[in-house]
C-alpha positions, 0 to 999 in steps of 0.5 A: 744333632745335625746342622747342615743337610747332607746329600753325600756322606764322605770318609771318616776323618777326612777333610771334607768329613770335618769341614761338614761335621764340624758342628756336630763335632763340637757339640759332643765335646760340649756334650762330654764335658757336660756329662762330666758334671753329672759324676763326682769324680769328674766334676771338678775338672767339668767345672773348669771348663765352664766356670771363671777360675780364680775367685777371691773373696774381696771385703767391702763395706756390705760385706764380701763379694767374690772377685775373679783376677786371671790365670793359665786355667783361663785357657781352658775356659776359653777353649770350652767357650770356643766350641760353644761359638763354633755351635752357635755360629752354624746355628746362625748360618743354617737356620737364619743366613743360607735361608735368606741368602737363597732368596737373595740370589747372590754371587758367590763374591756376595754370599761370602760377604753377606755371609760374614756380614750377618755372623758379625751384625749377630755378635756385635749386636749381642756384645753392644747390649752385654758391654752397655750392661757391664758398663752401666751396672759397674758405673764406669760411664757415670765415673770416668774417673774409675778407668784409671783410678785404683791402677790396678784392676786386678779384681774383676767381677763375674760379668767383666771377666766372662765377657772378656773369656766370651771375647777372646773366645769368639775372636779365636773361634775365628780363626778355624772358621776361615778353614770351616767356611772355605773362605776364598783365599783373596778374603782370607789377609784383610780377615786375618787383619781385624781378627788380629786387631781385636785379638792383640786389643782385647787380650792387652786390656785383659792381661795389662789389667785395663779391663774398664778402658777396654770395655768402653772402647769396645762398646764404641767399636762394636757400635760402629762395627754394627751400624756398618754390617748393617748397612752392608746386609741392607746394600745387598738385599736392596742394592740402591740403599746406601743411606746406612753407609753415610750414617757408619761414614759419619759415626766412623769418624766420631768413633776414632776420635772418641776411642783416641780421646779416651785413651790419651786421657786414662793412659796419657793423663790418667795412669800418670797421676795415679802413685803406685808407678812401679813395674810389678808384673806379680802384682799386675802393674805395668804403670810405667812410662815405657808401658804407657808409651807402648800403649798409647803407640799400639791405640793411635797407630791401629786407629791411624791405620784404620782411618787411612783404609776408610779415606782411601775406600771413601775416595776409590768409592767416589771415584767409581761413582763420578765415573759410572755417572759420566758414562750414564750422561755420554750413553743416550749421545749415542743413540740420538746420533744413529736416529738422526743417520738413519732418518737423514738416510731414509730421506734421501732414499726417499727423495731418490725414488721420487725422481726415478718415478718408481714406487716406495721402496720395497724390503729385502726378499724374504731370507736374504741378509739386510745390506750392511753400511758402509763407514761412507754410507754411515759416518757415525759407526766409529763414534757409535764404536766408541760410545 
């Protein structure tokens, strides 16, 4: 199975060998571990690669269901999901990115973008629909009460903690595909940037047990997030299209204060009024004012930081536009000067062969340079220089 068509094949095992067989080698791996479910002697470890670990059967009034709490096996699942990632996103390059982007045209600065941008539109898209699910079917939009009540949130559903696995295995798939992609080492910080947000926010929710907390404040950052990339694939295929980013300017703002509400309210109020306020890491409480602090100090500065890169874009965004607009309006001067010269030159010249009695002016001989003015003969050479 190959997703990138070869023209020249390089050393085994070398760099460049990795960087364009990196899919195909994630696929064999995920191929191995599937083959180990096929044998008994193999299937137990097979599964857990695949499957969430540790699973309790929690008693409810219908009887029991099986809930799910974290452990040191997560790790293993989330490096199967890893290689699942790295596949789908070649998949999404090869087949749907580098086939619109050839007929875009794009410099090698914009294809990059173009090419992050549409990796992002795709996963923002697919994590908005599963959270929206995740927090409609669990009732945590229709009971806000239920982010912070029953602190803590040791017990997860099957869809909670695997989208929490999914997240934190895509945000560190993110990481090796720095190095896959050859991503140009100017764009290589501001990348690491968001990747350590989210990495730092959603493993926080999944460790500290805040997993409904994080889910709502996911939903609200993945829409915005999606409404920007989208904006940014239409910038680049239409280049006048510039509507979409009003519409993110506007939901950006709303999102930072809705995000910063939300978390004031379950961590600032929330936790504590909830009874149990005793550090426990055995149990998963970290219901302290220390924690709660530390919390809401990592929410308000991340949001605070996020909010003074987009008033500082905003402003060097406007300041480019008024000065391009000021250029448009002090170009047709230039011109419309040089026309009237030239004609006020060509009446005089007119004038002149009149009282000399010869005929029009004839041109130069074929071959011969056409004489240059002089800055006595054209006086607006140097305002035409500095227009």
């Amino acid at each position: 199975m190959a997703f990138r068509r070869r023209t020249k094949s390089y050393p085994l095992f070398s760099q460049e060998f990795v960087i364009h067989n990196h899919a195909d080698i994630g696929f064999c791996l995920v191929l191995c571990v599937l083959i180990g479910l096929m044998f008994e002697v193999t299937a137990k470890t097979a599964f857990l690669f695949i499957l969430p670990q540790y699973n309790v059967s929690v008693p409810t009034a219908d009887g029991e269901t099986v809930h799910y709490h974290y452990g040191p096996k997560d790790l293993v699942t989330v490096l199967f999901y890893i290689f699942i990632t790295i596949i789908l996103h070649a998949v999404v390059q090869e087949y749907i990115l580098d086939k619109i982007s050839k007929r875009l045209h794009l410099s090698k600065v914009k294809h990059s973008k173009f090419n992050e941008s549409g990796q992002l539109v795709v996963f923002h898209l697919s994590s908005v629909i599963w959270c929206f699910y995740v927090v409609v079917t669990e009732g945590y939009l229709t009971n806000p009460r239920s982010l912070w009540e029953d602190y803590p949130h040791v017990y997860l559903p099957f869809q909670v903690k695997f989208f929490y696995l999914c997240q934190l295995a895509y945000w560190l798939h993110a990481l090796p595909e720095l190095y896959f992609q050859k991503v140009r080492k100017e764009e290589i910080p501001r990348q690491l940037q968001y990747i350590c947000l989210y990495l730092v926010h959603i493993a926080g929710a999944y460790l500290l047990n805040l997993s409904r907390l994080g889910l709502v404040l996911l939903l609200l950052q993945y829409s915005a997030e999606f409404l920007f990339h989208t904006a940014r694939l239409c910038y680049f295929a239409d280049e006048n299209n510039e509507k979409l980013f009003n519409a993110w300017a506007a939901a950006f703002g709303v999102t930072r204060l809705s995000i910063l509400t939300l978390a004031v309210l379950a961590i600032g109020f929330g936790l504590a009024r909830v009874e149990n306020q005793a550090f426990d890491p055995e149990k998963g409480n970290f219901n302290t004012l220390l924690c709660r602090l530390c919390m809401l100090l990592l929410v308000c500065a991340a949001q605070a930081w996020l909010m003074w890169r987009f008033i500082h874009s905003q402003l060097r965004h406007w300041r480019e536009h008024w000065s391009e607009q000021s250029a448009k309006r002090r170009v047709p001067a230039a011109p419309r000067l040089a026309a009237r010269l030239i004609k006020r030159e060509s009446g005089e010249c007119r004038v002149r062969v009149g009282r000399g009695g010869r005929g029009p002016p004839q041109g130069p001989e074929p071959g011969l340079p056409l004489p240059r003015p002089t800055s006595s003969q054209a006086p607006g050479s140097s305002a035409r220089a500095r227009a």
